[in-house]
C-alpha positions as CSV (number, residue, x, y, z in Angstrom):
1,X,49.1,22.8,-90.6
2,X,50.4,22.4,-87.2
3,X,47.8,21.8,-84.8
4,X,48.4,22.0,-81.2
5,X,45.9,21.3,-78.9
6,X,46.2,22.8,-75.6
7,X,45.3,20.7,-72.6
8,X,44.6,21.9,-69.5
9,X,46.5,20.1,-67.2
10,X,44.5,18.5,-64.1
11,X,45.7,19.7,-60.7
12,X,47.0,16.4,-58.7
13,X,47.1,16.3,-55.6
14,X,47.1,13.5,-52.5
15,X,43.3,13.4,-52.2
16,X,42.7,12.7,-55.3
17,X,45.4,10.8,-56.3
18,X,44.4,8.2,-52.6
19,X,40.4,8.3,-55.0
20,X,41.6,7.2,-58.2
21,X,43.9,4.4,-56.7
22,X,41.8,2.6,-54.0
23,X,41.3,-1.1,-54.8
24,X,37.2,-1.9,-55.3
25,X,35.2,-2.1,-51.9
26,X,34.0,-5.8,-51.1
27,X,30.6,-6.2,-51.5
28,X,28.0,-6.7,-48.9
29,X,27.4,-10.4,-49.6
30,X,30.4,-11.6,-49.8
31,X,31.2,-10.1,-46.0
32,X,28.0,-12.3,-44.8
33,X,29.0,-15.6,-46.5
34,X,32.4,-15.0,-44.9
35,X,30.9,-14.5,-41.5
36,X,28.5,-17.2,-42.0
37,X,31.6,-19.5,-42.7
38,X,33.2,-18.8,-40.1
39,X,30.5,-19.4,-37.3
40,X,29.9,-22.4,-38.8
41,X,33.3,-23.7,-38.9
42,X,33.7,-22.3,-34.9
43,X,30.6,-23.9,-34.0
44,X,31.6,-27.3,-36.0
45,X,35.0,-27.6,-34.2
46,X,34.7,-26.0,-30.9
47,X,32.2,-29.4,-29.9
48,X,29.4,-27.0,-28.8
49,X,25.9,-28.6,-29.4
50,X,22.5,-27.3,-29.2
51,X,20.0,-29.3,-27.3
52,X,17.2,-29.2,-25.3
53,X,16.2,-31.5,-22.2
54,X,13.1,-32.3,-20.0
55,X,13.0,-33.9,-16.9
56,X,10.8,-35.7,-14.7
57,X,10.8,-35.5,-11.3
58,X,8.5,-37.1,-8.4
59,X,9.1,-35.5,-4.9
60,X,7.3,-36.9,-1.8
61,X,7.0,-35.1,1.3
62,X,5.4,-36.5,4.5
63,X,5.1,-33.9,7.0
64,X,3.3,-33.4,10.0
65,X,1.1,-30.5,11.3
66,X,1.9,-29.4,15.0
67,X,-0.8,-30.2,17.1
68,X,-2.6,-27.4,19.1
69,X,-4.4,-28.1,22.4
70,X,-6.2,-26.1,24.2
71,X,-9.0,-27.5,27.0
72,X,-11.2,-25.9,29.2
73,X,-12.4,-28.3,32.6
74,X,-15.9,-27.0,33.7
75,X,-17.4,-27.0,37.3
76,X,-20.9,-27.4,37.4
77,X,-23.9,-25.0,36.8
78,X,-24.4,-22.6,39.3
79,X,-28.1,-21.7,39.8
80,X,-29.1,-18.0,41.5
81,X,-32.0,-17.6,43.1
82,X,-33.9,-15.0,45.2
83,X,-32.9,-17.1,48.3
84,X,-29.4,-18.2,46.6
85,X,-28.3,-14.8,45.2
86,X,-24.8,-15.5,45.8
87,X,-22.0,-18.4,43.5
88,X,-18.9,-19.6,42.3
89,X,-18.7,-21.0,39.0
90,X,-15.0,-22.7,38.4
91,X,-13.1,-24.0,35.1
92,X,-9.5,-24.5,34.2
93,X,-7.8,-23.9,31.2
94,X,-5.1,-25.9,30.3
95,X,-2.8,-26.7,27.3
96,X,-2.8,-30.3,27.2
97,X,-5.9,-33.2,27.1
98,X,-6.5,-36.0,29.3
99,X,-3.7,-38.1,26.9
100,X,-1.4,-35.9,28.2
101,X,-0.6,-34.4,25.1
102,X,1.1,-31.2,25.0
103,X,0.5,-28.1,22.8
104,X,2.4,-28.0,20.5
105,X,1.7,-24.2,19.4
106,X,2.0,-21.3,21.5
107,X,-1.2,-19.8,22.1
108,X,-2.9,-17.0,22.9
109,X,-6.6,-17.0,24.6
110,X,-8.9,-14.5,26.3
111,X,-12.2,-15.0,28.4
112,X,-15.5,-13.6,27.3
113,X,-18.4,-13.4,29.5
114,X,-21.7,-13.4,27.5
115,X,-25.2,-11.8,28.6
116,X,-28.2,-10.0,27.1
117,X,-29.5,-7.1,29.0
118,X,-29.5,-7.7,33.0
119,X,-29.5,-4.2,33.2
120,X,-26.6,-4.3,36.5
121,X,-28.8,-6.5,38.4
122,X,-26.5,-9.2,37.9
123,X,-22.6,-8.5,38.8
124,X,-19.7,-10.6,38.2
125,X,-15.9,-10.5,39.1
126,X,-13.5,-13.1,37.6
127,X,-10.5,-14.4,39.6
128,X,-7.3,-15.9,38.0
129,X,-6.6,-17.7,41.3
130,X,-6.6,-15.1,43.5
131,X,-6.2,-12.2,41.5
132,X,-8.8,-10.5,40.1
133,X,-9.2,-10.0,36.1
134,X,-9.7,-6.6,34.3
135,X,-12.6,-7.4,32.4
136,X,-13.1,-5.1,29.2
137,X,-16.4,-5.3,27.3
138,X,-17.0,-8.5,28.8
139,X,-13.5,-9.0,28.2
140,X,-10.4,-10.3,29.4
141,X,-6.7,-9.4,28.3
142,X,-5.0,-12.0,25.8
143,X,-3.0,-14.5,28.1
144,X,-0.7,-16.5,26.7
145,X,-0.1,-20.7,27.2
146,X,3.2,-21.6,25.5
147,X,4.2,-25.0,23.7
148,X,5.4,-28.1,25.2
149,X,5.4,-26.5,28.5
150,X,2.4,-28.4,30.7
151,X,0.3,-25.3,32.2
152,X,-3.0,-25.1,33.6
153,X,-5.1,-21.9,34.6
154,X,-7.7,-22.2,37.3
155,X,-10.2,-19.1,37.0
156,X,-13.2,-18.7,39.4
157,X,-16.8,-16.6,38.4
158,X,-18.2,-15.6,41.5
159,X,-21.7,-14.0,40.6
160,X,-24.0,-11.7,42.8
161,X,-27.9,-10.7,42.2
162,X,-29.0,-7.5,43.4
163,X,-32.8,-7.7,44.4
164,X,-33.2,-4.2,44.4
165,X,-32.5,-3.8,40.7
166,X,-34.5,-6.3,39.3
167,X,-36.7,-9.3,40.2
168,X,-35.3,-12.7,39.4
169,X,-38.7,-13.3,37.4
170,X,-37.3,-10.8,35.0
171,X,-34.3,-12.9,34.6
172,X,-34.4,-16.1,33.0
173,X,-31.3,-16.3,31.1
174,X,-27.9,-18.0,31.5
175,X,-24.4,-16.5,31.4
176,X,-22.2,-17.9,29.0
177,X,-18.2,-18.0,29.3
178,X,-16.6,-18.5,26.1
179,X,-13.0,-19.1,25.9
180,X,-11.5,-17.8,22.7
181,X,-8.1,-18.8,21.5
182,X,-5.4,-18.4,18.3
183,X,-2.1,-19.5,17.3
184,X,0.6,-17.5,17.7
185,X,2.7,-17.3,14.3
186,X,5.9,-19.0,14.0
């Protein structure tokens, strides 16, 4: 008895013939041993070296602050009376000292005039030579003194009691003039 088997022949085509003949994929590991390697034979002869350094270092610095000067020259006390109701109190403000040092900041300053209730029976006018000074609030305007320029400012107080306001028994207080100053930023 003859036999024959029938096969069915397999369809070959290019896909599938590319599937059957492809070499075996390389493996994971072996690609990181290989890399691995290979950074370690760069880093060996390329000279590069891994390091870490600290240093130490001591810095001295002598500086010196600039010097602001600002004086005020006073007159002396003026004393009002019922007989006296009339005076000129006198100061200077300058930016250097009697060592003839020099400011060395610019500054700014402004005059305030203190009191506690006189209720107007006391009335003041300051001068700036002879011009006389807006006073705001008991206040005057910021004036400026600049540095190493040698400037003094004479300003006169000239003070008046009015009797038919008040009696000078009432009053028994003193008038302070403060003179308030900053330095201007650099």
């Amino acid at each position: 008895m003859n036999l024959k088997f029938i096969q069915k022949l397999k369809k070959i085509d290019l896909k599938h013939f590319i599937k059957e003949n492809r070499k075996p994929k390389i493996k994971k590991q072996e690609i990181i041993i290989i890399c691995m390697i290979l950074m370690i034979g760069i880093t060996f002869f390329s000279g590069v070296s891994l390091g870490k350094a600290v240093y130490n270092t001591n810095i001295k610095n002598n500086t010196q602050i600039a010097k602001p000067v600002l004086e005020v020259e006073k007159d002396s006390e003026i004393i009002i009376t019922e007989d006296n109701k009339k005076g000129e109190y006198t100061f200077i403000v300058k930016n250097y000292n009697q060592a003839e040092e020099i400011s060395q900041v610019d500054l700014t300053y402004y005059i305030e005039i203190l009191e506690t209730d006189l209720d107007n029976s006391i009335q003041y006018e300051l001068y700036k030579g002879n011009e006389i000074l807006e006073l705001k609030e008991n206040r005057t305007k910021e004036m400026a003194l600049h540095k190493d320029i040698k400037k003094e400012e004479k300003y006169t107080l000239k003070v008046t009691y009015n009797d038919s306001k008040n009696t000078i028994e009432g009053i028994m207080q003193e008038i302070q003039i403060k003179v308030h100053s900053e330095q201007l930023k650099v």
